[in-house]
N, C-alpha and C positions, 0 to 999 in steps of 0.2 A: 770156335763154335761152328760146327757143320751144319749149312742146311741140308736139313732132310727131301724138299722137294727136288733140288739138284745137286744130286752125287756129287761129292768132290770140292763143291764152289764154299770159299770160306766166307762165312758172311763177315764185315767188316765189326767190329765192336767202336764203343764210343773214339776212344783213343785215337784208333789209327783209320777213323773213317772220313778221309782226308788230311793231307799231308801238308796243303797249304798253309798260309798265314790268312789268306782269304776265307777259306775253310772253315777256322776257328773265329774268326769276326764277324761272321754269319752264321754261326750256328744258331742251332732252336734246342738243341739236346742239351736237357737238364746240368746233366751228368758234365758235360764240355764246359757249359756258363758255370758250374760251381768250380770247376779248375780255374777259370778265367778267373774267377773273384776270389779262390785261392793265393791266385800268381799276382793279382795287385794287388791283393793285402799285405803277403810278405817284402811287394817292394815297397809300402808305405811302412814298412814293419821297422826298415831297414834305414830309411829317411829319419823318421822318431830317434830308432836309436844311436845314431851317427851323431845328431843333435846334440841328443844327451853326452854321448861318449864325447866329441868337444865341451860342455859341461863340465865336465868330471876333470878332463886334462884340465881345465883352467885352473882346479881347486888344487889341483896338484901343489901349488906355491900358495905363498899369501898374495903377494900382488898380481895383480892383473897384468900379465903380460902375454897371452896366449891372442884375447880377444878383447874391445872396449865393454865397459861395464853394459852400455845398449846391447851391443850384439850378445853379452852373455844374457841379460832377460829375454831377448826375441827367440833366444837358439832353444830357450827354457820352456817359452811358451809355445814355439812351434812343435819341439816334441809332444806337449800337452795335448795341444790340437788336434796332432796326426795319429797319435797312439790311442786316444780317446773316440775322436771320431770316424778316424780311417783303419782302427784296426780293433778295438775294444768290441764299440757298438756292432759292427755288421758280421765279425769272425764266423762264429759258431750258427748264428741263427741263417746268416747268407749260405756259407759255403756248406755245413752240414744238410741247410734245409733244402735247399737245390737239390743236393747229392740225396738226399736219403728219404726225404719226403714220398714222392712218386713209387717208391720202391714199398715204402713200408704199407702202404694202402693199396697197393696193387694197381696203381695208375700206368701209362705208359706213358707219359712224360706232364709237365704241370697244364693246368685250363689254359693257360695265356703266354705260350714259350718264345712269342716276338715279344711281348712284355715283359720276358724273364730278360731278354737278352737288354733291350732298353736299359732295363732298371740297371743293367752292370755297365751301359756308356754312360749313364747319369752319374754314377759312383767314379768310374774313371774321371770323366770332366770335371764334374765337382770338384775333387781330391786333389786332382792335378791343378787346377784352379786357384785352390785354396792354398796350397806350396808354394807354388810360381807366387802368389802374394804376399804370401809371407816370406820368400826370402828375398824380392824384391824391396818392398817394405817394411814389413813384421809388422804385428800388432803389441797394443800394452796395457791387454785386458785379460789377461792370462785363456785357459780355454773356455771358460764359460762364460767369455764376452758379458760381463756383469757390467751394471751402468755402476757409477759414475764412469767408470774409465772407457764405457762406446759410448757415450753420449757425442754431441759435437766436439766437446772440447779436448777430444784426443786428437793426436795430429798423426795418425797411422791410419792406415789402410782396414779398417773396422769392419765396415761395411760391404768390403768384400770379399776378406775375407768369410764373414756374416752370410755371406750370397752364399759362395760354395759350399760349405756347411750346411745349407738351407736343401740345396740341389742334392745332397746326400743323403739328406733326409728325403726330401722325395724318393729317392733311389730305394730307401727302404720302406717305404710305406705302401710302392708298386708291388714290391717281393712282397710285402706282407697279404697286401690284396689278391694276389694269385695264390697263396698259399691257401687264404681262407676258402676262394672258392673253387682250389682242387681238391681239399679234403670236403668240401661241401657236395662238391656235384661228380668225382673222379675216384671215390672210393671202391673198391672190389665191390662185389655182389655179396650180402651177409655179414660183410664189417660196417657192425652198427657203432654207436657213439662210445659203446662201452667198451667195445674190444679193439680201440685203435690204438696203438703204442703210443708208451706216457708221452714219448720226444714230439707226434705228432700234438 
């Protein structure tokens, strides 16, 4: 993309407008934060399914010789966990709505792009959070942490993994609030409620 004001000079695009690691952990561009929660969703993607795939090797036989009968439900429910919360829940509505949001209403980038960036340390913390617990201790309440089995009388790590979970949820409830009041207050000039695209 050439600017037109000065001959010659290439303006940078999202990509490569900055090279660092700093760069990108500071960004405010949309477009950058949806790659970010891109690249930690597929590595939560990859956690999930390494679980399962130890899973799967166990049944390979009848006896349990791969892993203890514990670590085959913890490895069961941590995939649950991760693939549900850290990649199910925020995929499409985070990465797509980052990416494509701003674009589709003629925005140049969302209401609140230090809140966009937040919302993706709270998702990373959380998530990481919530792994590091589980495979420290695991839980044995499968992923919807359903009582009886979080009540006290589990003797796993419940409640925090419950915490990071909780933080992820924040995570998407900030993206959700910047979404609402970029299409609220950040819409083009003439895009009224009816003419916004279905995805917005």
């Amino acid at each position: 993309m050439t600017d037109t004001a000065l001959p010659g000079r290439i303006t940078p695009d999202y990509f490569h407008d900055g090279h660092t690691l700093g760069s990108w952990l500071t960004t405010t561009d949309h477009k950058r934060i949806a790659l970010l929660f891109a690249f930690s969703i597929t590595l939560f993607f990859f956690i999930g399914a390494t679980a399962i795939g130890i899973v799967r090797l166990e049944l390979l036989t009848p006896t349990g010789d791969l892993v203890s009968d514990d670590t085959y439900n913890k490895l069961f429910r941590l995939h649950g966990i991760v693939m549900v919360w850290f990649f199910l829940v925020p995929s499409i509505p985070v990465t797509f709505g980052n990416f494509l949001l701003p674009l589709m209403i003629g925005a140049k980038d969302l209401a609140f792009p230090r809140l966009n960036l937040l919302s993706w340390y709270l998702y990373l913390g959380g998530a990481l959070f919530t792994v590091i617990t589980l495979i420290a201790g695991g839980v044995d309440t499968g992923w919807t942490f359903y009582t009886p089995y979080s009540t006290m009388f589990s003797n796993t790590s419940v409640l925090t993994a419950a915490a990071g979970v909780v933080v992820v949820g924040f995570s998407s409830v900030l993206t959700g609030v910047n979404f609402i009041a970029t299409t609220h207050m950040l819409r083009a000039p003439g895009m009224t409620w009816i003419r916004l695209p279905l995805f917005v």
